[in-house]
N, CA, C and O of each residue as an XYZ file, in Angstrom:
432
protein
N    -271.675    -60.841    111.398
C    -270.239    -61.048    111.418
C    -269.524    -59.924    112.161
O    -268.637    -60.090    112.998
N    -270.096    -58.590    111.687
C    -268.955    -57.548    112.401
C    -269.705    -57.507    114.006
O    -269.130    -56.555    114.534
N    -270.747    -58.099    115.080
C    -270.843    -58.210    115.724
C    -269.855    -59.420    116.423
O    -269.021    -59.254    117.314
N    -270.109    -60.296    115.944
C    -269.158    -61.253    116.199
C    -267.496    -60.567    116.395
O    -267.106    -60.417    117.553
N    -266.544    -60.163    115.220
C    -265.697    -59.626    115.148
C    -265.481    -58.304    116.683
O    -264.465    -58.168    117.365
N    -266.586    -57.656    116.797
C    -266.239    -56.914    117.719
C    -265.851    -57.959    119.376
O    -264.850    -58.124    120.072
N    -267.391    -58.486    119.409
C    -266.465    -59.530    120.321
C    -265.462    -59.826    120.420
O    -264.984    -59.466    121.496
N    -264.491    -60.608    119.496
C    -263.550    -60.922    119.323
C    -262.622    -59.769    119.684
O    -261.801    -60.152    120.517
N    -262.488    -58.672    119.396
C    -261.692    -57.476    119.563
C    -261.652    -57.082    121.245
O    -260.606    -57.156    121.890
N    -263.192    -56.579    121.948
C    -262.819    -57.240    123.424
C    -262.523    -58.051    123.864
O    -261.983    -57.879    124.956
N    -262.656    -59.493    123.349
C    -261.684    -60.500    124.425
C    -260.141    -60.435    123.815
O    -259.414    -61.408    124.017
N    -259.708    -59.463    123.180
C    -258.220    -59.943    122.534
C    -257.557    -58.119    123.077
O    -256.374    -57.819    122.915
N    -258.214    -57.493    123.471
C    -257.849    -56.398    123.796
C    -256.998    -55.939    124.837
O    -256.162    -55.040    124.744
N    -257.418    -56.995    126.372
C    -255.840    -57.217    127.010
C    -254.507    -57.807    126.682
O    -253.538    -57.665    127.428
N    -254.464    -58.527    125.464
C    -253.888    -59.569    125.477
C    -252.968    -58.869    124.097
O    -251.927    -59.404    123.715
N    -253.504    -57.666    123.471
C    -252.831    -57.190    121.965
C    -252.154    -55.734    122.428
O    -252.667    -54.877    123.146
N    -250.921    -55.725    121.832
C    -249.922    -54.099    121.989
C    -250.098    -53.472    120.565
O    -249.432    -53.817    119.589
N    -251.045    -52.539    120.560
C    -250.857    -51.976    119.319
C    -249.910    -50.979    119.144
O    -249.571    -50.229    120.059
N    -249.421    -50.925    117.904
C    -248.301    -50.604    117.480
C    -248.980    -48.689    116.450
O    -249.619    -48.429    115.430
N    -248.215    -47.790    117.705
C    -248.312    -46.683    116.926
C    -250.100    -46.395    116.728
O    -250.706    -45.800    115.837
N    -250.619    -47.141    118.042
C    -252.087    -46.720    118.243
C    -252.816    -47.567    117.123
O    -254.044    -47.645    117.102
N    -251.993    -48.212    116.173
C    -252.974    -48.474    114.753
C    -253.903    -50.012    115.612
O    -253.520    -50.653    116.590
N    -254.812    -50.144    115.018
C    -255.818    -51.857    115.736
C    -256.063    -51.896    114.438
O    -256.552    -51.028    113.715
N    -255.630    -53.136    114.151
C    -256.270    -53.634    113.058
C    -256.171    -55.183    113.462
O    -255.416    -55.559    114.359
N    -257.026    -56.086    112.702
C    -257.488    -57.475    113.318
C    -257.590    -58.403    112.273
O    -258.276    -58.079    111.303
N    -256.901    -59.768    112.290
C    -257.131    -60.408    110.863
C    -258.392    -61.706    111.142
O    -258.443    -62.697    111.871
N    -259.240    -61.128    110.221
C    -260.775    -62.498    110.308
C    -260.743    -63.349    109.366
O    -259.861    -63.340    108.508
N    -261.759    -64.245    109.408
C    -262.349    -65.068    107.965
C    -262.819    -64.581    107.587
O    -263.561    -63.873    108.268
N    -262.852    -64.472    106.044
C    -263.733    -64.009    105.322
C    -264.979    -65.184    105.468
O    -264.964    -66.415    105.475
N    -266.373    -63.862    105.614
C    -267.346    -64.568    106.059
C    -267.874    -65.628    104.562
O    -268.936    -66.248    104.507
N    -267.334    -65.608    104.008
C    -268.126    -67.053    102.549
C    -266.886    -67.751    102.769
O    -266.698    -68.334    101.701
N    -265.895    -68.036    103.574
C    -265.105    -69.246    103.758
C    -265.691    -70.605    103.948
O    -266.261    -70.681    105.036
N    -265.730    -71.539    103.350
C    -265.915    -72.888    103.643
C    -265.435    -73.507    104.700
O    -264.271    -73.236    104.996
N    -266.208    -74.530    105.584
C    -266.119    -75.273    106.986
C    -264.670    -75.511    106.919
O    -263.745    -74.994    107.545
N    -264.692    -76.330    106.100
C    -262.777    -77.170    106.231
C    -261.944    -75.836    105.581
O    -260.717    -75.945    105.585
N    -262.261    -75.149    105.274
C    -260.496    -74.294    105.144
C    -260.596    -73.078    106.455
O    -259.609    -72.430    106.802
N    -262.177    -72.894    107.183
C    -261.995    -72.214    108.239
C    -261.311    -73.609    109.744
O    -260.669    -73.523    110.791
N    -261.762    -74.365    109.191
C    -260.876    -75.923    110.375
C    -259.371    -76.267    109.970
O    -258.490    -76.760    110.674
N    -259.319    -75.795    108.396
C    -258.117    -76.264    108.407
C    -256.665    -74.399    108.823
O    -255.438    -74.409    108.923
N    -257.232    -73.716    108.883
C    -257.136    -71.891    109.298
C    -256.996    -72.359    110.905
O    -255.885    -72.638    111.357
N    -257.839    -72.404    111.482
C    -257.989    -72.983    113.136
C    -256.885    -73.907    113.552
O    -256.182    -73.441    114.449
N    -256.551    -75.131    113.114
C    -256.096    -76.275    113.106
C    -254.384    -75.506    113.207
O    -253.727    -75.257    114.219
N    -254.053    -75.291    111.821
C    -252.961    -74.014    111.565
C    -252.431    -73.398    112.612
O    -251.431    -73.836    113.181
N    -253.073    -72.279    112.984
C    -252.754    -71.157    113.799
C    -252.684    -71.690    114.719
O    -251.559    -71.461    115.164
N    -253.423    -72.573    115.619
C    -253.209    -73.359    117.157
C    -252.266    -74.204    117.230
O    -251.829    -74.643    118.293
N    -251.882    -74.497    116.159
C    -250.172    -75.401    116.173
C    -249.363    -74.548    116.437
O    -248.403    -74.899    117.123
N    -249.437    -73.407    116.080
C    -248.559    -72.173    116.280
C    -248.582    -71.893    117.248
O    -247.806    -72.449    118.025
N    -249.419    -70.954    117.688
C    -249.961    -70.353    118.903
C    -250.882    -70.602    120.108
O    -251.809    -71.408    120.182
N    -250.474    -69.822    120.948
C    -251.627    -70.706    121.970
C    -253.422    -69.941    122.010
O    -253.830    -68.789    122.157
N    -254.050    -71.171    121.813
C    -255.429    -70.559    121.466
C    -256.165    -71.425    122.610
O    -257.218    -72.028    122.402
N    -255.433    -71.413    123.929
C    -256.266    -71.950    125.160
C    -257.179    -71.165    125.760
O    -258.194    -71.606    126.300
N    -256.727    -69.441    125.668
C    -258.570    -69.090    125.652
C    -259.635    -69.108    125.151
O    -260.601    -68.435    125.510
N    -259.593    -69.895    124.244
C    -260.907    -70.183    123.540
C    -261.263    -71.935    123.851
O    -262.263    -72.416    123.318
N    -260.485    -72.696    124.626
C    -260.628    -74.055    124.787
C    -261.830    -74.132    125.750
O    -261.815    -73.370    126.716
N    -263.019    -75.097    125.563
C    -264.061    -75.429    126.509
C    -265.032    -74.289    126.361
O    -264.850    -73.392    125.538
N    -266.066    -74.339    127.170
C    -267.015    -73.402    127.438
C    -266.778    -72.301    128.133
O    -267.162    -71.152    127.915
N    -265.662    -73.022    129.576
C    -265.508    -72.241    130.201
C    -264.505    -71.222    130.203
O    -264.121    -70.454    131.085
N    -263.902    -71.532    128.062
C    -262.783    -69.762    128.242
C    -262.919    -68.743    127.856
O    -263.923    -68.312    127.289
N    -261.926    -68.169    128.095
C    -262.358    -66.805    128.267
C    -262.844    -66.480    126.631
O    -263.850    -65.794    126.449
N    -262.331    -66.834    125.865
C    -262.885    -66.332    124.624
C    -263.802    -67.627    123.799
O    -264.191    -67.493    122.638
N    -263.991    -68.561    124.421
C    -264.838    -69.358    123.833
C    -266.021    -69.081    123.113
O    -266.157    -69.779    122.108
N    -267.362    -67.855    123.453
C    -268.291    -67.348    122.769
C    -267.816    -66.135    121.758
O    -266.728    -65.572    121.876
N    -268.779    -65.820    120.761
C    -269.565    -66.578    120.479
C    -269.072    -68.202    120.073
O    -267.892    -68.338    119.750
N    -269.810    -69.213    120.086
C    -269.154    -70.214    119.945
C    -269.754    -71.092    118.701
O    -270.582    -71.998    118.796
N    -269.049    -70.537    117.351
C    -269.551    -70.898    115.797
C    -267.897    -71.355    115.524
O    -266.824    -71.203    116.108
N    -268.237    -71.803    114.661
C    -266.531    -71.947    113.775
C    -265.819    -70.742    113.430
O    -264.682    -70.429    113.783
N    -266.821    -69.945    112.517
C    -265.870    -68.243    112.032
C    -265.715    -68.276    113.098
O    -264.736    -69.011    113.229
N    -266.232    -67.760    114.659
C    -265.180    -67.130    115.266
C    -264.066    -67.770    115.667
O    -262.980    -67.204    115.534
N    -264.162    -69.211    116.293
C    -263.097    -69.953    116.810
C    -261.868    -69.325    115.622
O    -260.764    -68.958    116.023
N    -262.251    -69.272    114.152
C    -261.600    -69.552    113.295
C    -260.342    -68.082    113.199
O    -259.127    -67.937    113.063
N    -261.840    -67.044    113.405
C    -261.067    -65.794    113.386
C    -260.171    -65.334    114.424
O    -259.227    -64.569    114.225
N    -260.544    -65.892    115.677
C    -259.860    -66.087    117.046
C    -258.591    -66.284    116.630
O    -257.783    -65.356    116.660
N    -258.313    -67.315    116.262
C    -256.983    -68.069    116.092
C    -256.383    -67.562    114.959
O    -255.178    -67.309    114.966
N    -257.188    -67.352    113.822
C    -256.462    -67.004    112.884
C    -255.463    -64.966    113.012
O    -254.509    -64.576    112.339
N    -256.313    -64.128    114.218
C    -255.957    -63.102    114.697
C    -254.857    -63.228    115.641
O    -254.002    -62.355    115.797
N    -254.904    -64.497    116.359
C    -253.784    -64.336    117.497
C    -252.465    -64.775    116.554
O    -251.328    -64.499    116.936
N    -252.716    -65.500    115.255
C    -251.336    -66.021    114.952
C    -250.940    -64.619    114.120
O    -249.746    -64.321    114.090
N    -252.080    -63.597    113.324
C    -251.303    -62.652    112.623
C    -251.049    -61.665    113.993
O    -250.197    -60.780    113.914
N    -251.536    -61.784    114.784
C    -250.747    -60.605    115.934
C    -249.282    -61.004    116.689
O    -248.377    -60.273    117.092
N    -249.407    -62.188    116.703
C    -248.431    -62.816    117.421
C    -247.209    -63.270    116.078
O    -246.214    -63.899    116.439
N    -247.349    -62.953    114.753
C    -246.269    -63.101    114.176
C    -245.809    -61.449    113.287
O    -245.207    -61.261    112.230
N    -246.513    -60.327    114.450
C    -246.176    -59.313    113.693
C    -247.396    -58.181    112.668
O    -247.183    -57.114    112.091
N    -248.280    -58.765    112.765
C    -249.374    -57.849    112.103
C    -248.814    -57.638    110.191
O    -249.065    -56.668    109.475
N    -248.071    -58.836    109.833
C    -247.925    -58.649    108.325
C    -249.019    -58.842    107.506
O    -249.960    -59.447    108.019
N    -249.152    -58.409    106.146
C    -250.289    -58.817    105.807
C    -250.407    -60.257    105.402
O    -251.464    -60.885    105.340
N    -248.836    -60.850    105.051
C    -248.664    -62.454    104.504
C    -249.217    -62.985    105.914
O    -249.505    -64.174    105.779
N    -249.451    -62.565    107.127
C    -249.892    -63.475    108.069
C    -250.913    -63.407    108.212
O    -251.157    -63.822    109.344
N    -252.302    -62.926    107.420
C    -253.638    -62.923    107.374
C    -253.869    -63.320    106.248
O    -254.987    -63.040    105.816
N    -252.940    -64.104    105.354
C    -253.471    -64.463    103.930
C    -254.204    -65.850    104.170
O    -255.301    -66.077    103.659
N    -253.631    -66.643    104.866
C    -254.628    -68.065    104.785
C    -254.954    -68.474    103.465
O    -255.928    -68.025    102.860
N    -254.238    -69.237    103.045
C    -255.234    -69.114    101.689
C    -256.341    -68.356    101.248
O    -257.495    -68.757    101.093
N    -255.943    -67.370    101.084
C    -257.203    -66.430    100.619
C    -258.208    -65.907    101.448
O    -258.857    -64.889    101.205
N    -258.331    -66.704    102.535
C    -259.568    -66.306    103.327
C    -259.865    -65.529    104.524
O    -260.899    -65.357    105.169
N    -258.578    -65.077    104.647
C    -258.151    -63.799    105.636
C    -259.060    -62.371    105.515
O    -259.596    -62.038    104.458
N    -259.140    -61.653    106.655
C    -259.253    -60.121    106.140
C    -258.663    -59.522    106.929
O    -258.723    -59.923    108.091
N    -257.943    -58.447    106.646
C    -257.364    -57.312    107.806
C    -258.634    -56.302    107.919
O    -258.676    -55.495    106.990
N    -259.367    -56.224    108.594
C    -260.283    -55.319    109.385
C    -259.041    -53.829    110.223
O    -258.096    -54.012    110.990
N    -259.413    -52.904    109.839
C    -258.527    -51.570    110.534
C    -259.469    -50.966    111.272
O    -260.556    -50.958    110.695
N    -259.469    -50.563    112.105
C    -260.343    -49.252    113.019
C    -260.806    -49.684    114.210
O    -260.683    -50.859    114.556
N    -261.400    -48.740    114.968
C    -261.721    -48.887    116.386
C    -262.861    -49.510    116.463
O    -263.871    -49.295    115.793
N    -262.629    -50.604    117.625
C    -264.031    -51.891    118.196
C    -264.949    -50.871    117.741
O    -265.428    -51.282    116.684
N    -265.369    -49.862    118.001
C    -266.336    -49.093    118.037
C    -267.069    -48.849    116.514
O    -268.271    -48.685    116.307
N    -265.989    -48.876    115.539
C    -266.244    -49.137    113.770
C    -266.845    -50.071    113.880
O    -267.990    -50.168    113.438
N    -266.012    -51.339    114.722
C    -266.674    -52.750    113.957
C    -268.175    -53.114    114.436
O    -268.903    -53.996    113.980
N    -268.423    -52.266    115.403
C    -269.942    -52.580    116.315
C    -270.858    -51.492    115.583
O    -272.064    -51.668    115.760
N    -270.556    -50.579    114.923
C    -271.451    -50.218    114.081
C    -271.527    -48.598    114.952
O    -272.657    -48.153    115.152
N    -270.741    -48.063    115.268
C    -270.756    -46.425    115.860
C    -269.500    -45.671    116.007
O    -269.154    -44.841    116.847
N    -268.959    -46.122    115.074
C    -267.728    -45.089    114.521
C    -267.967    -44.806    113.202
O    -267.201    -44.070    112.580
């Protein structure tokens, strides 16, 4: 998972203004069930635009499992509505992850 997650953190890294240097990133919690990580996905892409992850050929399409699609989307809608923590709650199945790509890949 936190391999996955780091992925996710480079393809979202041009695209995010962190605020006061802080990175923090909202995921699925990895024991989320299929349909509330589809119905998390489903959610956030009504909101926001999650066309880099559309097809094979986008830019954030891999890895290409559900958590990530899920965490993808579910990160661009808590970045894109402010980095609150009510915008990583998802029913429950959110996480705010804090620290540098480099934590989440396992060398910080």
């Amino acid at each position: 998972m936190f391999k996955d997650i780091y992925k996710l953190s480079i393809c979202l890294r041009g695209n995010v203004n962190f605020v006061n240097g802080q990175k923090n990133w909202c995921v699925a919690n990895p024991s989320t069930a299929d349909n509330a990580l589809l119905d998390n996905l489903h959610f956030a892409c009504s909101i926001v635009d999650c066309s880099i992850m559309l097809g094979k050929k986008g830019l954030c399409f891999y890895p290409d499992n559900l958590i990530s699609h899920a965490s993808l989307a579910m990160n661009l809608y808590y970045q894109t509505k402010g980095r609150n923590s009510w915008n990583c709650h998802f029913n429950g199945t959110g996480l705010i992850v804090m620290g540098s790509a480099s934590m989440l890949e396992g060398k910080g």
